[in-house]
MIMIVO-271952 format. One record per residue (C-alpha): x, y, z. Coordinates in nm, 3 decimals. Layout:
<torkes>
<torke px="X" py="Y" pz="Z"/>
...
</torkes>
This chain:
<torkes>
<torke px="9.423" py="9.505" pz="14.136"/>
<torke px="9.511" py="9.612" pz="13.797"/>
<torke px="9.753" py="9.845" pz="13.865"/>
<torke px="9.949" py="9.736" pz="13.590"/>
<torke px="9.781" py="9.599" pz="13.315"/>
<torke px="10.030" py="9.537" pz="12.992"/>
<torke px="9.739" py="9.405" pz="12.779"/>
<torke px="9.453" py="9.720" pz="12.880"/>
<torke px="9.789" py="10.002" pz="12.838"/>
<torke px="9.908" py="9.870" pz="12.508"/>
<torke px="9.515" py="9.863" pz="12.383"/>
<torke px="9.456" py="10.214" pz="12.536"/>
<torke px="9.821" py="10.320" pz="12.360"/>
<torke px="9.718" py="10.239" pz="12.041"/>
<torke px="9.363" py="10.355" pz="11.978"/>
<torke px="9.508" py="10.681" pz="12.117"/>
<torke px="9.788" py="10.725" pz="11.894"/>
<torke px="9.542" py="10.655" pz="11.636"/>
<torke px="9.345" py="10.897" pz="11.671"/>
<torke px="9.599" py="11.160" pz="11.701"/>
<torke px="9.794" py="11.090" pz="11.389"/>
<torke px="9.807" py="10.842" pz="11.167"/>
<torke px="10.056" py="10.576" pz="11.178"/>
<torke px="10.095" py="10.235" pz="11.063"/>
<torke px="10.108" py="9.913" pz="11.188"/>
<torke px="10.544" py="9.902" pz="11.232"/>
<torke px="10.581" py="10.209" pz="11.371"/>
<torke px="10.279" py="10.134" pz="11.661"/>
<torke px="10.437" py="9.785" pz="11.705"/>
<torke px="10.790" py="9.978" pz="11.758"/>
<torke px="10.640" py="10.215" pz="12.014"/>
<torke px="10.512" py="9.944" pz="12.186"/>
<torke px="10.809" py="9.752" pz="12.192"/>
<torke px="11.014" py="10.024" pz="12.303"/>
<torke px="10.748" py="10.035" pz="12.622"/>
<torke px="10.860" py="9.695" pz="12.710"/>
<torke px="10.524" py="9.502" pz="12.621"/>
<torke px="10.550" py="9.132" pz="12.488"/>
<torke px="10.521" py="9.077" pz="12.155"/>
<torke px="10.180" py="8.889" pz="12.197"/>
<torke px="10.036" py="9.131" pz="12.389"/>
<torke px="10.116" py="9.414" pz="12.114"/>
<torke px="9.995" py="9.179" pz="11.812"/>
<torke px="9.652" py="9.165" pz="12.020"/>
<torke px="9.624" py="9.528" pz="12.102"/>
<torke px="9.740" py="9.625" pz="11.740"/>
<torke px="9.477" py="9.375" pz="11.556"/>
<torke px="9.164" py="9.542" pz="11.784"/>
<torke px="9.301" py="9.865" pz="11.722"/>
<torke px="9.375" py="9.870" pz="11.348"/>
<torke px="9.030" py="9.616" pz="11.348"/>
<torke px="8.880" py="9.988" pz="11.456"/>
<torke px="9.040" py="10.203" pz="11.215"/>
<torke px="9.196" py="10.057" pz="10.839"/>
<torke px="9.518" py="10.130" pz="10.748"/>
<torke px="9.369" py="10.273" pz="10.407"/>
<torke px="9.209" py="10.532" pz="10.622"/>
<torke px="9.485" py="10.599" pz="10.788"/>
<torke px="9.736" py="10.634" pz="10.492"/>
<torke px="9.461" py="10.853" pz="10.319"/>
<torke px="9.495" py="11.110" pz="10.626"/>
<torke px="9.866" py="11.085" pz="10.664"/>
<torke px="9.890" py="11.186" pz="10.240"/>
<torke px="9.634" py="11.446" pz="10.285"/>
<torke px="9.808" py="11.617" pz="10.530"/>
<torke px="10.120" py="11.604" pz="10.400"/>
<torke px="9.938" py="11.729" pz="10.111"/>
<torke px="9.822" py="12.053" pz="10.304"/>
<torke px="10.193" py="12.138" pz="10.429"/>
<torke px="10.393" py="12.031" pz="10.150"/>
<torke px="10.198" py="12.038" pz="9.837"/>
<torke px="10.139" py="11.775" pz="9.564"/>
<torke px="10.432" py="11.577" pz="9.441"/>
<torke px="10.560" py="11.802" pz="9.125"/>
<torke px="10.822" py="11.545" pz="9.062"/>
<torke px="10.987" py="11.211" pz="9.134"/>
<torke px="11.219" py="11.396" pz="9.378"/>
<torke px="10.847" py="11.514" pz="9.563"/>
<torke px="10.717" py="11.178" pz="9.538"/>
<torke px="11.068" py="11.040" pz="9.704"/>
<torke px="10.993" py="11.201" pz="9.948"/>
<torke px="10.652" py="11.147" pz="10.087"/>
<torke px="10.749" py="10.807" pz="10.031"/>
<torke px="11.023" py="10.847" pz="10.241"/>
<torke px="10.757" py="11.025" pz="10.520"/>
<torke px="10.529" py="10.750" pz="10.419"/>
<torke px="10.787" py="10.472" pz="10.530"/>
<torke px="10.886" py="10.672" pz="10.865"/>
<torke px="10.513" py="10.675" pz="11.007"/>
<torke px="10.504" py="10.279" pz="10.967"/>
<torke px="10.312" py="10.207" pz="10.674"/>
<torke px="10.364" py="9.907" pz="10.482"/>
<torke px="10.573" py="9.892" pz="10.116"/>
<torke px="10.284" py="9.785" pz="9.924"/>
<torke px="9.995" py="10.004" pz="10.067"/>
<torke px="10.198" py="10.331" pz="10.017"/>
<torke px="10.297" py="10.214" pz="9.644"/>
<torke px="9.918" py="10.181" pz="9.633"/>
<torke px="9.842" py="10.499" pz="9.729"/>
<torke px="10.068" py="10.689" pz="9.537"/>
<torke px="9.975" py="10.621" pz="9.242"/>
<torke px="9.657" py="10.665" pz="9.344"/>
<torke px="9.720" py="11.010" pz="9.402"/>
<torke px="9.907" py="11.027" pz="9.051"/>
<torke px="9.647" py="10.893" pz="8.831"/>
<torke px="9.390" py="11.159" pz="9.034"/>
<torke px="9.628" py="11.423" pz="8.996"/>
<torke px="9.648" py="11.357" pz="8.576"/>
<torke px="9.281" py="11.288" pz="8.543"/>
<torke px="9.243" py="11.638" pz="8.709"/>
<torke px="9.441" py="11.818" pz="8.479"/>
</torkes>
């Protein structure tokens, strides 16, 4: 009767969370796991949800906002930490490495 559907929640779950805040692929997969889903079932609802919305975009909102509250890393202490933020919301090594210095090289070009 679909009552309880594992596959349809963890789907639903994730496209929500998405687009409330930006997170990345670990920490979703953690919430899910924590929910008691199988493993397959969150790989499948992760891969349409993320399929929906890219990781790039997501990283790009999660930096921007920290951005807004926190202001632009003045020094490596700064960029410790929205590394460390970074790493928290589930986003992978490489992709916030990526990003960062992103953000530096636009922040030096601008001066």
């Amino acid at each position: 009767m679909g009552y309880v559907n594992d596959r349809r929640f963890a789907e639903s779950y994730a496209s929500h969370r998405l687009s409330v805040r930006p997170v990345g692929r670990a920490r979703l997969a953690r919430e899910l796991a924590l929910k008691k889903i199988d493993r397959k079932t969150i790989d499948g609802a992760l891969d349409q949800a993320f399929g929906e919305t890219s990781e790039d975009g997501l990283i790009d909102r999660a930096i921007q906002k920290r951005i807004r509250t926190h202001g632009s890393p003045a020094d490596r202490g700064d960029e410790k930490r929205m590394f460390d933020h970074l790493a928290r919301l589930g986003f992978e090594f490489d992709l916030i490495i990526r990003n960062l210095n992103a953000l530096k090289r636009q922040t030096i070009k601008d001066e």
